[in-house]
RODREN-572661 format. One record per residue (C-alpha): residue number from 0; x, y, z. Coordinates in nm, 2 decimals, m for minus. Layout:
N
(NUM,(X,Y,Z)),
...
end
This chain:
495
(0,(m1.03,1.08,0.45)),
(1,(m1.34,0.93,0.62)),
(2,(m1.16,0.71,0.86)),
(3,(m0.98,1.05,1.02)),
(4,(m1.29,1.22,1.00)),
(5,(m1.48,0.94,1.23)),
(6,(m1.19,0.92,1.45)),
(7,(m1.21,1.32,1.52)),
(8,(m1.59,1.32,1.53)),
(9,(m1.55,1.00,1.80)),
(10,(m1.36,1.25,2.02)),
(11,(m1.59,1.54,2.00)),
(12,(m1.86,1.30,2.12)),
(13,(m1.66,1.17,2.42)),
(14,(m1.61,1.52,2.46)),
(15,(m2.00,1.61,2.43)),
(16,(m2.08,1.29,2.68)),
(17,(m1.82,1.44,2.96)),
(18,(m1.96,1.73,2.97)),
(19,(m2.27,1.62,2.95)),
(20,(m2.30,1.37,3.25)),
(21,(m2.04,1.61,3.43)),
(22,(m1.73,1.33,3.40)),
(23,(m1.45,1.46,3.41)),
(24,(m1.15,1.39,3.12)),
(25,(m1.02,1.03,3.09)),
(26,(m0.66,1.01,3.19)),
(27,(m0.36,0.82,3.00)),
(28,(0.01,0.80,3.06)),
(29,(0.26,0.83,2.81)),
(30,(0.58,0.93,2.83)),
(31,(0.64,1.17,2.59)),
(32,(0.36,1.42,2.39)),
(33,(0.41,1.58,2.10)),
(34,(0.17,1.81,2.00)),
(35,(0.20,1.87,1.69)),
(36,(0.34,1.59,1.44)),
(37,(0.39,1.84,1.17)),
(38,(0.73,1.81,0.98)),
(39,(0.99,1.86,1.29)),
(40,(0.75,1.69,1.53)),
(41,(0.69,1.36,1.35)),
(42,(1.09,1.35,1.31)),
(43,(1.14,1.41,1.67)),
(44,(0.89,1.13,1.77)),
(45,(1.00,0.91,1.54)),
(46,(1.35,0.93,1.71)),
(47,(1.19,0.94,2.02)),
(48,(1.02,0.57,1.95)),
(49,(1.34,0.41,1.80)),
(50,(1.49,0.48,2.16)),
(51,(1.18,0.29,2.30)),
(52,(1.00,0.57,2.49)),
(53,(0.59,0.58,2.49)),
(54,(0.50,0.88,2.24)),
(55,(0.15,1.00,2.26)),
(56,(0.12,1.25,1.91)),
(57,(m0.15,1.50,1.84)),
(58,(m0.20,1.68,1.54)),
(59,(m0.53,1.88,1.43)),
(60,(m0.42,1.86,1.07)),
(61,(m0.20,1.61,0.85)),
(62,(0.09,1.42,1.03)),
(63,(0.42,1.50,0.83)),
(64,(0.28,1.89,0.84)),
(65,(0.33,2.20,0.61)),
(66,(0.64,2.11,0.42)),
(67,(0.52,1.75,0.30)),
(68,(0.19,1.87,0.16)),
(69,(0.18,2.28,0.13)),
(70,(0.48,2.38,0.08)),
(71,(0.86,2.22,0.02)),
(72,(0.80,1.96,m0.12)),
(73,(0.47,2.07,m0.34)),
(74,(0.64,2.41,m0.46)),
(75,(1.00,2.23,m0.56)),
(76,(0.78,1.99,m0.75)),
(77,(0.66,2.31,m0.97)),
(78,(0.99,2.42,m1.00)),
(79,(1.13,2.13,m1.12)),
(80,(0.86,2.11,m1.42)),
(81,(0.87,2.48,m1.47)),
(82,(1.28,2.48,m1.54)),
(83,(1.22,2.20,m1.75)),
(84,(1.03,2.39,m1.94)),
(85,(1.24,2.66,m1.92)),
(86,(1.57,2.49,m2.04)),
(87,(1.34,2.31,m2.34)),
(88,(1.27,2.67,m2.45)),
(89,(1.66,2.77,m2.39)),
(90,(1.77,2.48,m2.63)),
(91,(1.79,2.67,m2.89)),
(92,(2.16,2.77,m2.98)),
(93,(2.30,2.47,m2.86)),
(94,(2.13,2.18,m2.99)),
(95,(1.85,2.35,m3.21)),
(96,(1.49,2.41,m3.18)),
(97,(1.25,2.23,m2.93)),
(98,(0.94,2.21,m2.95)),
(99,(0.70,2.24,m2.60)),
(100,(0.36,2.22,m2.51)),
(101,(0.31,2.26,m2.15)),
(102,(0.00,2.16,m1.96)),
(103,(m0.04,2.24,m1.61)),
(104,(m0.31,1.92,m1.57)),
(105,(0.01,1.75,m1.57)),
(106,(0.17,1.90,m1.29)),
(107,(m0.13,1.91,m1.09)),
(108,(m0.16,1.54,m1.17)),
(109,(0.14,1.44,m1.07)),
(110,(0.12,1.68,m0.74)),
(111,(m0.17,1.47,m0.66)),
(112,(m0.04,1.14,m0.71)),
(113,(0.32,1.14,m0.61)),
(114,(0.39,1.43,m0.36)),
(115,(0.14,1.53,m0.16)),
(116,(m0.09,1.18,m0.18)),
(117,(m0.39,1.39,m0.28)),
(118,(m0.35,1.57,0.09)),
(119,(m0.40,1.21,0.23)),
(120,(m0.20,1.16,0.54)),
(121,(m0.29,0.79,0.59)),
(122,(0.05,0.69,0.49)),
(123,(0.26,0.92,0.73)),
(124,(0.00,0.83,1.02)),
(125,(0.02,0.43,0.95)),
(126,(0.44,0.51,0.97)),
(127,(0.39,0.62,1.30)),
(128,(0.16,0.39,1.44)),
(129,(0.38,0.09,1.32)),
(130,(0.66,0.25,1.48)),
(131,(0.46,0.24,1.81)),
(132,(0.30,0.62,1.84)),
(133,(m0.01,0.66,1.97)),
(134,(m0.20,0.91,1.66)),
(135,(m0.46,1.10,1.89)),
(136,(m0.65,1.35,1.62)),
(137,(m0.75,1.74,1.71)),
(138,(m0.61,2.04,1.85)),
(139,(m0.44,2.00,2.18)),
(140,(m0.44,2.21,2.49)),
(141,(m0.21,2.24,2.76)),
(142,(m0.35,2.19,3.10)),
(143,(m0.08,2.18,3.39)),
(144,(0.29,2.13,3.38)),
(145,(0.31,1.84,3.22)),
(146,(m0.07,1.74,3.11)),
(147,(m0.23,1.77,2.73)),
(148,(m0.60,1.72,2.67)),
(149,(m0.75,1.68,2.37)),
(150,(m1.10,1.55,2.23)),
(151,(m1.27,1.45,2.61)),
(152,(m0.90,1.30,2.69)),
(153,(m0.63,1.42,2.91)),
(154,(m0.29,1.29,2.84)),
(155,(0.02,1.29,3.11)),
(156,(0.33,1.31,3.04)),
(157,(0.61,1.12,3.25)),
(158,(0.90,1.25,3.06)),
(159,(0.81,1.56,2.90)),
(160,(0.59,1.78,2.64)),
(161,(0.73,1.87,2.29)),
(162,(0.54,2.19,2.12)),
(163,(0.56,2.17,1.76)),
(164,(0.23,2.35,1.65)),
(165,(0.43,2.50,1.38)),
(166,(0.29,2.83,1.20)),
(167,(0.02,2.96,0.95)),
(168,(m0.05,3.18,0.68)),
(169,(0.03,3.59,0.78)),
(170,(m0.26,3.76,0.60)),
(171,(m0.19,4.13,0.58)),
(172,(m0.43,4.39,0.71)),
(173,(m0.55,4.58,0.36)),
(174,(m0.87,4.69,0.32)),
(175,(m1.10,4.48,0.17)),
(176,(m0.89,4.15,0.11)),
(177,(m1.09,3.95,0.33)),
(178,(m1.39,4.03,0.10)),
(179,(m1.17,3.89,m0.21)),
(180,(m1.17,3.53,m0.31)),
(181,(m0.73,3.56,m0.24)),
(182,(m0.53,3.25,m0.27)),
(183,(m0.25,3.13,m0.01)),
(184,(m0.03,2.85,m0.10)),
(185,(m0.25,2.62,m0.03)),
(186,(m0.50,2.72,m0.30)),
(187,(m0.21,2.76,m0.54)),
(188,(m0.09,2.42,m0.53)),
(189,(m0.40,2.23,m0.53)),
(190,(m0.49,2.47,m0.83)),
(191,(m0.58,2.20,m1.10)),
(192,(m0.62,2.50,m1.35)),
(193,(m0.40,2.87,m1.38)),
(194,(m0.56,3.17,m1.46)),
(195,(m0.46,3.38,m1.72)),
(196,(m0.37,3.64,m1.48)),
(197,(m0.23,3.66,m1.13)),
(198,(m0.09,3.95,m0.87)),
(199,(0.13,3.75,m0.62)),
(200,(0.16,4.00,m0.29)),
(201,(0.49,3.96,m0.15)),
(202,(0.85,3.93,m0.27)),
(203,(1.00,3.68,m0.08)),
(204,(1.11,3.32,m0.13)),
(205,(0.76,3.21,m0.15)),
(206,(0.62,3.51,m0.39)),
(207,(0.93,3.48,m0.62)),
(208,(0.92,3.10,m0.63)),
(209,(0.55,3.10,m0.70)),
(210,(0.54,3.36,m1.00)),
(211,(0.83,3.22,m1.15)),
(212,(0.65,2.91,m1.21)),
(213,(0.33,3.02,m1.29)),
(214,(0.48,3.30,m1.55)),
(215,(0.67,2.98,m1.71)),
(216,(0.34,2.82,m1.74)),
(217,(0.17,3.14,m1.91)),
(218,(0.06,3.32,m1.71)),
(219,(0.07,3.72,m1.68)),
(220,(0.19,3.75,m1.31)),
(221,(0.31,4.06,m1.15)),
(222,(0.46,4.08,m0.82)),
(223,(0.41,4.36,m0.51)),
(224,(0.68,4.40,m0.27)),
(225,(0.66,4.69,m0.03)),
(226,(1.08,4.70,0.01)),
(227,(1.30,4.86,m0.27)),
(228,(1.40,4.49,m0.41)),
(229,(1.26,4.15,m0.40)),
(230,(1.46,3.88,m0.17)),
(231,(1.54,4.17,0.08)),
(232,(1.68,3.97,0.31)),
(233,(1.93,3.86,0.06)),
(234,(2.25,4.08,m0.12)),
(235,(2.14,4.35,m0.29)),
(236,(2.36,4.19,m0.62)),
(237,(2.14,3.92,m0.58)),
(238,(1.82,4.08,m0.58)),
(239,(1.94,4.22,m0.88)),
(240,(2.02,3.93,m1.06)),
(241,(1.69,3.76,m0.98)),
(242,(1.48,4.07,m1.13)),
(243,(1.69,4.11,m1.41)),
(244,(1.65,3.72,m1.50)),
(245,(1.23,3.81,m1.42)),
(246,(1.23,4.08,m1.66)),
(247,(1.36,3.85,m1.90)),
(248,(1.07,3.60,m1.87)),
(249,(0.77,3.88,m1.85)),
(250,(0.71,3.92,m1.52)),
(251,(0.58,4.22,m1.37)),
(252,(0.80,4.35,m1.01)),
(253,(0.66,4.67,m0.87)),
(254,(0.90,4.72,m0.59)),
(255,(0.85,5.02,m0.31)),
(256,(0.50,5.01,m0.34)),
(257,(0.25,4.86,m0.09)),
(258,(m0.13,4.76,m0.16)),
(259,(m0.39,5.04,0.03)),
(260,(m0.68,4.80,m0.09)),
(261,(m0.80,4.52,m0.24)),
(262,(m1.18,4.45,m0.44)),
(263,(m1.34,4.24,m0.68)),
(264,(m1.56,4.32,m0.96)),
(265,(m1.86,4.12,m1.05)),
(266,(m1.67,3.93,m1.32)),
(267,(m1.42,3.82,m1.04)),
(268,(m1.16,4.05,m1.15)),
(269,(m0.97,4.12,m0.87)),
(270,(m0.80,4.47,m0.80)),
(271,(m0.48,4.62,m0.56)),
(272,(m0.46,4.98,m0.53)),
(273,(m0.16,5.12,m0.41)),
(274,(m0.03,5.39,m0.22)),
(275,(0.15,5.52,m0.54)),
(276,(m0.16,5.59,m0.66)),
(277,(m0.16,5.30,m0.93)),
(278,(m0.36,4.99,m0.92)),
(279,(m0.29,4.64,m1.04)),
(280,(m0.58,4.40,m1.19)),
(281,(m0.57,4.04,m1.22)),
(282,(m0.83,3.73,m1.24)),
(283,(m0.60,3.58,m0.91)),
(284,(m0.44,3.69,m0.62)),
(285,(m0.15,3.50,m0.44)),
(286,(m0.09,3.63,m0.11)),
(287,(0.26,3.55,m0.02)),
(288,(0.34,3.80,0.29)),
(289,(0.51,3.51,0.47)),
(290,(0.37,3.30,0.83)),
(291,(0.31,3.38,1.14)),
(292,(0.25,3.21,1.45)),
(293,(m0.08,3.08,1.63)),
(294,(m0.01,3.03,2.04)),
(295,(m0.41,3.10,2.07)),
(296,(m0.60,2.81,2.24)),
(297,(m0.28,2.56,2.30)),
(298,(m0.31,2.70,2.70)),
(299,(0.06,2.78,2.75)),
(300,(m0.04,2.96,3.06)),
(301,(m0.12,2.66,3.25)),
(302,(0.27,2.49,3.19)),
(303,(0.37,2.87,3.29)),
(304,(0.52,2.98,2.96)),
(305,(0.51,3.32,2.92)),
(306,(0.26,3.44,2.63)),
(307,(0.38,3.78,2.61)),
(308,(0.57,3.78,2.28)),
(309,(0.44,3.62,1.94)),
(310,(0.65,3.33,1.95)),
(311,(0.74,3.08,2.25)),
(312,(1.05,3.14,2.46)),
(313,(1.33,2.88,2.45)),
(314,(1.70,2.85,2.57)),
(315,(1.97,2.70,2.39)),
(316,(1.86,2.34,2.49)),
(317,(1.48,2.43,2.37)),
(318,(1.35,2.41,2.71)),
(319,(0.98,2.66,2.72)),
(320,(0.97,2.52,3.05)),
(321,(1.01,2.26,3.30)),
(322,(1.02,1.93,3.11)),
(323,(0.86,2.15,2.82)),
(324,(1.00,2.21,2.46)),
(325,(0.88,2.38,2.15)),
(326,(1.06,2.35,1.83)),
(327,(0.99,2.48,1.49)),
(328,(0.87,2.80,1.42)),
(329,(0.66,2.86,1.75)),
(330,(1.03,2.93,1.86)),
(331,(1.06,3.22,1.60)),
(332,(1.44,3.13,1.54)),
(333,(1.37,3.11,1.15)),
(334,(1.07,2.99,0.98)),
(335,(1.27,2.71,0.76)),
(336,(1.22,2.31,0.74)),
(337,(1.64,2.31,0.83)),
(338,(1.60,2.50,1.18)),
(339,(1.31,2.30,1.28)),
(340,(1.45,1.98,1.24)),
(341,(1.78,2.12,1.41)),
(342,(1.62,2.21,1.67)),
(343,(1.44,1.89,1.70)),
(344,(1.74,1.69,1.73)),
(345,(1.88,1.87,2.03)),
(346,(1.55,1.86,2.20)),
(347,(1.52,1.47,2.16)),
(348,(1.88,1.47,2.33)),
(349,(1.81,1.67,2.59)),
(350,(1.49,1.43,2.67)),
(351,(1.69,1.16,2.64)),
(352,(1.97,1.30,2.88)),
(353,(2.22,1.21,2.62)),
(354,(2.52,1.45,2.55)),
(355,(2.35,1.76,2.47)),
(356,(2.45,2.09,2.25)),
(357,(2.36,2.43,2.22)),
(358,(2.16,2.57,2.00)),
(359,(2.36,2.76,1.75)),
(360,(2.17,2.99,1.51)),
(361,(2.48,3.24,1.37)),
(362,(2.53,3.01,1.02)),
(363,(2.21,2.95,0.92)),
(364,(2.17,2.79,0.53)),
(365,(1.89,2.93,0.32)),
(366,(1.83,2.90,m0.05)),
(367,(1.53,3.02,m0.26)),
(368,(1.47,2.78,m0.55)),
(369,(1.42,3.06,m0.82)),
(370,(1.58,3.00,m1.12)),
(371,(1.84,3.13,m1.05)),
(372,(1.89,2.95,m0.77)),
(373,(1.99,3.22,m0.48)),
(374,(2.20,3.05,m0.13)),
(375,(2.34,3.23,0.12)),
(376,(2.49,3.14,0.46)),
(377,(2.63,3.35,0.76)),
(378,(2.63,3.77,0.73)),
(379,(2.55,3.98,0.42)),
(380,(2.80,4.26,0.38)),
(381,(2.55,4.48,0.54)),
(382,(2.57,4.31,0.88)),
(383,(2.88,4.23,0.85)),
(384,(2.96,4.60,0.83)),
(385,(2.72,4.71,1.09)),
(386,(2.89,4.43,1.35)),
(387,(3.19,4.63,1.32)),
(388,(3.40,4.43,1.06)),
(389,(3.64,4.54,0.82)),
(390,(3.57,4.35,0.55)),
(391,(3.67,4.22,0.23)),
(392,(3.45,4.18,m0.02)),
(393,(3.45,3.94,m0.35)),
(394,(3.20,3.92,m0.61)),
(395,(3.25,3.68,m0.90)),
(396,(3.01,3.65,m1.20)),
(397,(2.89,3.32,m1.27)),
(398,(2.97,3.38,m1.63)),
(399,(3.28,3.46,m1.60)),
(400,(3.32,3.14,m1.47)),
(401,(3.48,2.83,m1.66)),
(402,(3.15,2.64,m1.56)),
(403,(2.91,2.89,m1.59)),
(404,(3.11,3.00,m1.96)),
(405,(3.04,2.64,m2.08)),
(406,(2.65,2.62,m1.93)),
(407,(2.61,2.91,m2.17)),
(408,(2.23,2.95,m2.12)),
(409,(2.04,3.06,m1.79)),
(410,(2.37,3.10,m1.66)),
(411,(2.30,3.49,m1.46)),
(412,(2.45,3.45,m1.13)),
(413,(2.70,3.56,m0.95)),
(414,(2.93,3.45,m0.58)),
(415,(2.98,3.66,m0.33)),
(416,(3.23,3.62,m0.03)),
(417,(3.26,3.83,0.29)),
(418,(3.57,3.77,0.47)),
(419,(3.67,3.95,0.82)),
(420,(4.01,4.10,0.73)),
(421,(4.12,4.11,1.08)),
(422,(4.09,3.75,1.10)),
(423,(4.09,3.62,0.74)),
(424,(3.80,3.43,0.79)),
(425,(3.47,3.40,0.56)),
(426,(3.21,3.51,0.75)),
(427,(2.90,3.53,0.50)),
(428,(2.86,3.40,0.11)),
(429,(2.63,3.40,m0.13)),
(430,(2.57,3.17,m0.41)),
(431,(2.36,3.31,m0.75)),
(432,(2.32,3.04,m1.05)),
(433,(2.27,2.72,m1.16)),
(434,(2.27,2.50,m0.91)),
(435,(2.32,2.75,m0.63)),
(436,(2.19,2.58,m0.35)),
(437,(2.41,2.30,m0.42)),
(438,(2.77,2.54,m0.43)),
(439,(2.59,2.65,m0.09)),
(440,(2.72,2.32,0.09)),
(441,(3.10,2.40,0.08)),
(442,(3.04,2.75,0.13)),
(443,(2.83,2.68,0.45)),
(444,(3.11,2.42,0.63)),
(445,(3.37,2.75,0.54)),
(446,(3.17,2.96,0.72)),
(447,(3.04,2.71,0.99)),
(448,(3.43,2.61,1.04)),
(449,(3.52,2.96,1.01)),
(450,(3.78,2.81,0.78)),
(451,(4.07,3.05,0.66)),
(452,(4.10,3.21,0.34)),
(453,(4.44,3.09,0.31)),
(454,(4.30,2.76,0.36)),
(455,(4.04,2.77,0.08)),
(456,(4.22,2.95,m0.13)),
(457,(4.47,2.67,m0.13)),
(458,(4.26,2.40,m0.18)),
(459,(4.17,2.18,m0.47)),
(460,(3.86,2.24,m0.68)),
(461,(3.68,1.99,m0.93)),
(462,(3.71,2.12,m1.26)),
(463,(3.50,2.27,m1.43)),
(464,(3.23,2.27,m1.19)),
(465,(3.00,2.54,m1.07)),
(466,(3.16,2.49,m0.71)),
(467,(3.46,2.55,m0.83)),
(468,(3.37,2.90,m0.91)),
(469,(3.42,2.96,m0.56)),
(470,(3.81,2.87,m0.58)),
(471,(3.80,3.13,m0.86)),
(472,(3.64,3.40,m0.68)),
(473,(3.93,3.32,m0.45)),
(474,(4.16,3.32,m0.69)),
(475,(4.03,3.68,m0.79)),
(476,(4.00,3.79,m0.40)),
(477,(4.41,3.67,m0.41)),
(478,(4.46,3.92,m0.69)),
(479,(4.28,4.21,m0.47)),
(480,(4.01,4.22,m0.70)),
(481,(3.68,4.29,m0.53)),
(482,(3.45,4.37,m0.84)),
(483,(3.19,4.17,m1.07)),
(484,(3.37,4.05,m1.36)),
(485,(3.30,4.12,m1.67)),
(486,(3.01,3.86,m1.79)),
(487,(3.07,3.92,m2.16)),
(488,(3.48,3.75,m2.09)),
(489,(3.55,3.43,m2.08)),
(490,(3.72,3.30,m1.77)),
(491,(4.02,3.23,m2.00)),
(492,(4.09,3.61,m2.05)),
(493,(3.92,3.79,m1.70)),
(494,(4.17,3.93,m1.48)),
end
């Protein structure tokens, strides 16, 4: 990317020159800056250009950000070729034996060429510029109220400044591990060849997701996670069902346990000793202990914003100050592509002094692209409980499901509801299967609606379909039965 490269290197030396010859910073106008045009920020300038304001954006890295080229798109790109391979291997029993030969060149191939662009931001950059948007390259800093200045130029803003810096890599304090040749995501989707072995650190979304595909592709992975389960922020019968369907395939969880240090050997061979007293060894480590955010350097103090916390404060409009926002995860309301782009849409309205809304973060859809797939929307039981609720509680197996009867194989999963019995309303749901982010949608308009039971309950279902499992585990919450059905039934003969 030479032509980016001469562009930031220009800067730097108008930079050098001002200091040099005591100048001070060139000035511009614009009337809106966006620093940072990572996923959230190049959506909100793009709308911000289609309603004909000036947008100045600056981005130190690629313009479309983390998602586009590090991490949704990228790692759902794995997943799809690792359950392909998966469902190859599962063929046998319903239409005989298949024969696979996987090859990870493939998928790095096709990584390279049709998702990420080889890392090459050209085309998001020329999208913007042909929409209008002045593309200034290199960190930004704040310097008054409503002022930006960034490679030997200070930009002014007439209309406002959106902060969109977005977040990086939370590497955990153990011993050692800076001294260890440890992977983030980055590193593990650019990987162009797999090691035989890997230790992923962390059991979230991102660890889970990660060793999945890579066990699918051969090699030995075995996941840390310091809590009892992995996907803690999820049901506990959904944890369950994800490390049951991970013991299936081979991988390694060690759950409870946290990493005291980490070394290599001479060979390379890296090693995690834990505070069980056991130790792990593996030719790669993933660290996958989740983000965190960077406020150093972008001189908040100057626009007044208080620094105080690790994150950037905001009210419901977005507004970090006066004619200030910040969306995405600087905001810390949830470090998902969804809630940034959310929040980017009510902060383009409230620069725009159209009709404005809250922000509103109580049903907030997730989904981790396991397989199975694992969505969830609104409270877990737990919170629900500890809010003060009397709940009800349903939890249908995916098996016991017509749909999930029929899919027959890599069918584990399971639905959950939690309803408020005071109001009969479904206040939380989780969705474990096939497909699971996809059953999330209806799930998440109940909840968002705060639709009654009666209501769903009542309603008509496609049939057979993995959604309309949900009208069955209504059907079973109308019969007072709050258990997980037996999987080894068929939905014919559960009661």
């Amino acid at each position: 990317m030479p032509l980016f490269m001469d562009r930031h290197e220009a800067q730097e030396q108008n930079t050098s020159r001002c200091l040099k010859t005591g100048e001070g910073p060139m000035s511009e106008t614009t009337d809106v800056i966006v620093l940072g045009v990572g996923t959230c920020g190049e959506d909100a300038a793009l709308r911000l250009l289609d309603a004909g304001l000036e947008v100045t954006g600056i981005e130190a890295r690629l313009v479309g950000g983390e998602c586009a080229y590090w991490a949704c798109l990228p790692t759902k790109s794995m997943v799809r070729s690792a359950n392909l391979l998966e469902e190859a291997r599962r063929a046998d029993g319903l239409i005989g034996k298949v024969s696979v030969e996987p090859d990870w060149s493939v998928v790095a191939a096709r990584l390279r060429a049709e998702v990420t662009g080889d890392w090459n931001d050209a085309p998001a950059a020329a999208r913007f510029e042909a929409k209008g948007g002045r593309l200034v390259r290199g960190r930004g800093e704040i310097t008054g109220p409503r002022t930006v200045a960034v490679g030997g130029v200070e930009f002014e803003a007439r209309r406002g400044i959106i902060i969109a810096t977005g977040s990086i890599a939370a590497i955990p304090p153990i011993p050692g591990l800076h001294e260890v040749d440890y992977w983030t995501t980055r590193e593990a989707i650019s990987a162009e060849q797999l090691p035989v072995s890997m230790i992923v650190l962390g059991g979230g979304p991102v660890g889970c997701e990660l060793g999945q595909v890579f066990a699918r592709f051969g090699v030995d992975v075995t996941i840390i996670e310091g809590s009892e389960r992995l996907l803690r922020s999820e049901e506990p019968e959904a944890s369950a069902v994800v490390m049951d369907a991970f013991a299936d395939e081979g991988i390694d969880v060690l759950t409870g346990v946290h990493a005291t240090s980490a070394r290599s050997d001479p060979s390379g061979e890296i090693s995690i000793s834990l505070d069980n007293g056991g130790e792990v060894r593996a030719e790669r480590l993933l660290v996958a202990t989740g983000r965190r955010v960077e406020l150093a350097g972008l001189g908040l103090e100057s626009a007044g914003i208080d620094t105080s916390g690790p994150v950037i404060p905001v009210d419901e409009h977005l507004r970090a100050g006066d004619r200030i926002w910040a969306i995405g995860d600087v905001t810390g309301k949830g470090m998902l592509t969804q809630v940034a782009l959310y929040q980017g849409n009510i902060a383009v309205a409230d620069i725009l002094e159209n009709e404005t809304f809250n922000s509103d973060y109580t049903v907030i859809p997730h989904a981790t692209f396991t397989d199975p797939e694992v969505g969830s929307v609104g409270m877990t039981e737990a919170q629900a409980v500890a809010a003060g609720m009397d709940v009800d509680v349903v939890v249908k197996d995916v098996q016991a499901t017509f749909r999930g009867w029929l899919h027959r194989t890599g069918n584990k999963g399971l639905i959950k509801l939690v309803a408020d019995r005071k109001t009969g309303i479904l206040v939380g749901a989780s969705s474990v299967g096939p497909h699971g982010a996809e059953v999330l949608g209806m799930l998440t308009v109940a909840v968002r609606t705060a639709a009654p039971l009666d209501e769903l309950v009542n309603m008509i279902y496609a049939f057979p379909s993995f959604f309309g499992g949900v009208g069955e585990a209504l059907g079973a919450y109308g019969r007072g039965l709050t258990r997980v059905l037996d999987p080894e039934s068929t939905p014919m003969f559960d009661d």
